[in-house]
C-alpha positions, 0 to 999 in steps of 0.5 A: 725616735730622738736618739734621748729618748732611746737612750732613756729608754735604755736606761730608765727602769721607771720609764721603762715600766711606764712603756710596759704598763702601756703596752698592756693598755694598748693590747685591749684595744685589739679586743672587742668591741675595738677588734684593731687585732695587728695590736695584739702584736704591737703590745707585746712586741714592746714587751719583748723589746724591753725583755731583751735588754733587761735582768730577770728581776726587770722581766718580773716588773715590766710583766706585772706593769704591762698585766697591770695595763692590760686587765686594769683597762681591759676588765675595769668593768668588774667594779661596776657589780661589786659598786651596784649590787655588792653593797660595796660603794664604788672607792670600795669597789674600785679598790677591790677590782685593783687589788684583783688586777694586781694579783691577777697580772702576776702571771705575766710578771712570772711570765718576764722572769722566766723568758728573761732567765731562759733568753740568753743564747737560746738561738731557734728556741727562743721562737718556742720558748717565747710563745709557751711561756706566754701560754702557759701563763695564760692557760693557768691563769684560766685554770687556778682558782677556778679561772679567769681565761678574759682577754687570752691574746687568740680572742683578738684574732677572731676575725683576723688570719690567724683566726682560720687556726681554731678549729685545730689549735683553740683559743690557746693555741692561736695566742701561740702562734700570735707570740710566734709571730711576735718573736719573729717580728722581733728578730726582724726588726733587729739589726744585723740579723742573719736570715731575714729571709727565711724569717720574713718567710715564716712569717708570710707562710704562717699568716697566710695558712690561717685564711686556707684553713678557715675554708676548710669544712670541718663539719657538716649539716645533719639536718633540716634547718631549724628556725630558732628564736631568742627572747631578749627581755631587757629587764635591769638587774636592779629590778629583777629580783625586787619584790612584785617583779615576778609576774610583770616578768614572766607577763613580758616572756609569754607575751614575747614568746606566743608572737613565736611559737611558730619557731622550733626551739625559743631561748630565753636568757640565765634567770629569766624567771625570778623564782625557783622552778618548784615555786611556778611549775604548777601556775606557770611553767606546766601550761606554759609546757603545754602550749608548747607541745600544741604548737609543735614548739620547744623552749630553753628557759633560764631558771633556778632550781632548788632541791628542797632535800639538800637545800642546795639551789642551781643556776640551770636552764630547762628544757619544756615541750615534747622533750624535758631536762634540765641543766644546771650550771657547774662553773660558778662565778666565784664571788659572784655564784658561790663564796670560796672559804664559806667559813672564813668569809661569812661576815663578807657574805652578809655584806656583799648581800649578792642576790643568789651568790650562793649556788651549788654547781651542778654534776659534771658531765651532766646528760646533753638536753634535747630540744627540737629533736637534737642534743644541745650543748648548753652552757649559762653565762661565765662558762662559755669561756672555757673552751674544753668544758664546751667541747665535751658536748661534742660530738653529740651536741648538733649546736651550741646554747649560751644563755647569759645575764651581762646585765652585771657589768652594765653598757661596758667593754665586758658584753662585747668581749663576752660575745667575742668569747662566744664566737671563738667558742663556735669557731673551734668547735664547727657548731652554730651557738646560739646567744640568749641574754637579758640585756644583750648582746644576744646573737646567732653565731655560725660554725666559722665564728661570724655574728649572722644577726644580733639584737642591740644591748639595753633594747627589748627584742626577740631575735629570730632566725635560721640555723643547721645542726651539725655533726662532725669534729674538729681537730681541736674538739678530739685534743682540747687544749692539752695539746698545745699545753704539753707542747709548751711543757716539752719545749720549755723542758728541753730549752731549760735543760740545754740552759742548765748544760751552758751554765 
């Protein structure tokens, strides 16, 4: 790099931000549907660089611009419902999903300012100062208001060493070890740095336990292959909820699912059904119940439910054959499923007219359907990214359901990164998930995270294949993520008190 440009660099606060806001950027390319994962240490790595040399008022800003590259590229797609189905017109839309990225990549502003304060003369704790903080952010940005755990650094490393840590540590705790591996690669390329030995060691040895880690059975069968099949109906959002569009839908599942009643357990997607369930029981579900039973076959089917006592309607998927239930949805979308601030927000509501925006969530914990003989750890969409919520159907649940409608956010980044999402959700819990989607990507996913057959996006499909229930805890199932949460708290304690004793 010309010695100039080093000096700018050093020296320009605006040029500065601008490389920031481009570490951010080029961070989402290590991510689905790129998966480049080394750049998931690239990124930060140029944060960092810049953190060491600045004030905490710059750690602040250059957090927020690289928050700002890595949401505004990575999560643009949001615009893309609130466009379409939002009444909104696109300059209305795009101007919404900016001013949610703005605010959303504050967290990695408050990040900067904290790592930036507690940086100076923090010697071996910089290397568990640097990772929690990190983490923290991450962990709260998955947590307030409801969530948005997208584009969390350990979703890069699925298929990447670091990956073979899931299992003990979740998705969390491998964004840890990513910023771990940061930090040692910046004390590395520092100059005059004393023990580069040990930290090049540190490295090779912790990258080189995740693939040891990733042979280790955390699980094991608890019975008989099942043959599973999953209906991808490919119906555009825009049509599905139009009037008259109810029987052509449910002509094309039955159609799809009599070709399959051979298999043991169908899955249809989130809302397959355009209709409340008490309005098709009679006609429609009943019989189709029946036909299930007589062919020794069970099914999944994504519907809404309403309790015509309190009003409230569920975004639920329920169970037909020998065994029935239901599920109903209880981490909603927020904007999206329900309205935060109902009252306040009523004229917004009327607008945004979202068809089905005002669900109820459903009770939680909620009793584990069967289906096929074994209890199904059922999540709908949106709450598959919150891994602890998933692993409460542990250990009971012998494999994983996500039915889901990314049909939303048409042919962007965002059903790849969610498929992404569904295949850590496997990983860390040792179980088979399988993914039902309107539009795709639907796709059968084994305990160890691996894509073993998926139908393409926007293409009519059915998706059949093998799986194993199993039985079995991972070490990530028995803790959560409180884990590594508390380890970050307790670290950042100690190091903020040995700050305040130095002055």
């Amino acid at each position: 790099m010309p010695i100039s440009l080093v000096q700018r660099l050093r020296t320009s606060s605006p040029l500065r931000l601008v490389v920031a806001f481009g570490a951010g950027a080029l961070t989402v390319l290590a991510f689905a549907p790129f998966s480049l994962y080394p750049l998931a240490l690239l990124g930060p790595l140029l944060l960092l660089g810049l953190w060491r040399d600045g004030t905490p008022r710059f750690g602040f800003q250059s957090g927020w611009a690289y928050g700002i590259g890595l949401l505004g590229f990575g999560v643009f797609w949001l615009h893309i419902s609130i466009d379409q189905f939002g009444n909104m017109g696109t300059l209305a839309a795009i101007a919404i999903t900016l001013l949610f990225v703005l605010a959303i990549a504050l967290y990695y502003g408050l990040v900067g300012w904290l790592t930036v304060r507690l940086w100076r003369g923090r010697g071996v704790w910089l290397f568990g100062v640097i990772p929690s903080l990190w983490v923290l952010g991450e962990w709260l940005r998955g947590w307030i208001f409801t969530g948005f755990p997208w584009l969390l650094l350990g979703y890069s490393q699925i298929d990447a060493p670091l990956g073979g840590y899931a299992p003990l540590v979740g998705v969390y705790g491998v964004s840890w070890l990513v910023m771990l591996s940061v930090a040692l690669l910046l004390c590395l390329l520092s100059p005059a740095v004393w023990g580069r030995f040990w930290l090049a060691g540190g490295l090779a040895l912790l990258w080189g336990g995740g693939p040891l880690l990733n042979q280790v059975a955390w699980t094991e069968p608890a019975g008989a292959a099942l043959r599973v099949s999953l209906i991808q109906g490919n119906i555009a959002q825009e049509e599905k909820w139009k009037r008259g569009s109810l029987q052509p839908t449910l002509e094309l599942y039955t159609g799809l699912t009599r070709q399959h009643w051979q298999s043991d357990l169908i899955i249809w997607p989130e809302t397959a059904v355009p209709a409340f369930a008490h309005q098709v029981n009679e006609p429609f579900l009943q019989p189709l119940a029946g036909e299930a039973r007589a062919n020794g076959s069970a099914l999944l089917i994504g519907i809404p439910e309403w309790d015509t006592e309190s009003g409230a309607y569920y975004n639920s998927m329920i169970s037909l054959g020998h065994e029935q239930g239901s599920y109903a949805k209880r981490h909603l979308v927020p904007f999206g499923e329900f309205m935060p601030l109902k009252g306040w927000l009523r004229p917004l509501i009327d607008w945004l007219q979202i068809p089905m925006s005002d669900f109820t969530p459903g009770d939680s914990p909620q009793p584990l359907l069967r289906v096929a003989g074994y209890a199904a750890g059922i999540s709908i969409c949106y709450e598959d990214a919150f891994g602890e919520e998933v692993a409460e159907a542990l250990p009971q649940a012998a494999f994983l359901v996500n039915a889901s409608n990314d049909a939303w956010f048409g042919d962007s980044l965002a059903p790849r990164q969610h498929l992404e999402i569904a295949r850590m959700r496997a990983l860390e819990t040792g179980r088979y998930l399988l993914r039902a989607t309107n539009t795709g990507i639907s796709a059968l996913i084994d305990p160890k995270g691996r894509v073993l057959a998926f139908s393409p996006a926007f293409q009519q499909d059915v998706l059949s294949g093998e799986i194993l229930p199993m039985q079995g805890m991972t070490p990530y199932v028995r803790v959560g993520n409180w884990a590594v949460v508390l380890l970050s708290v307790l670290i950042l304690l100690v190091a903020g008190a040995r700050a305040v004793r130095s002055g």
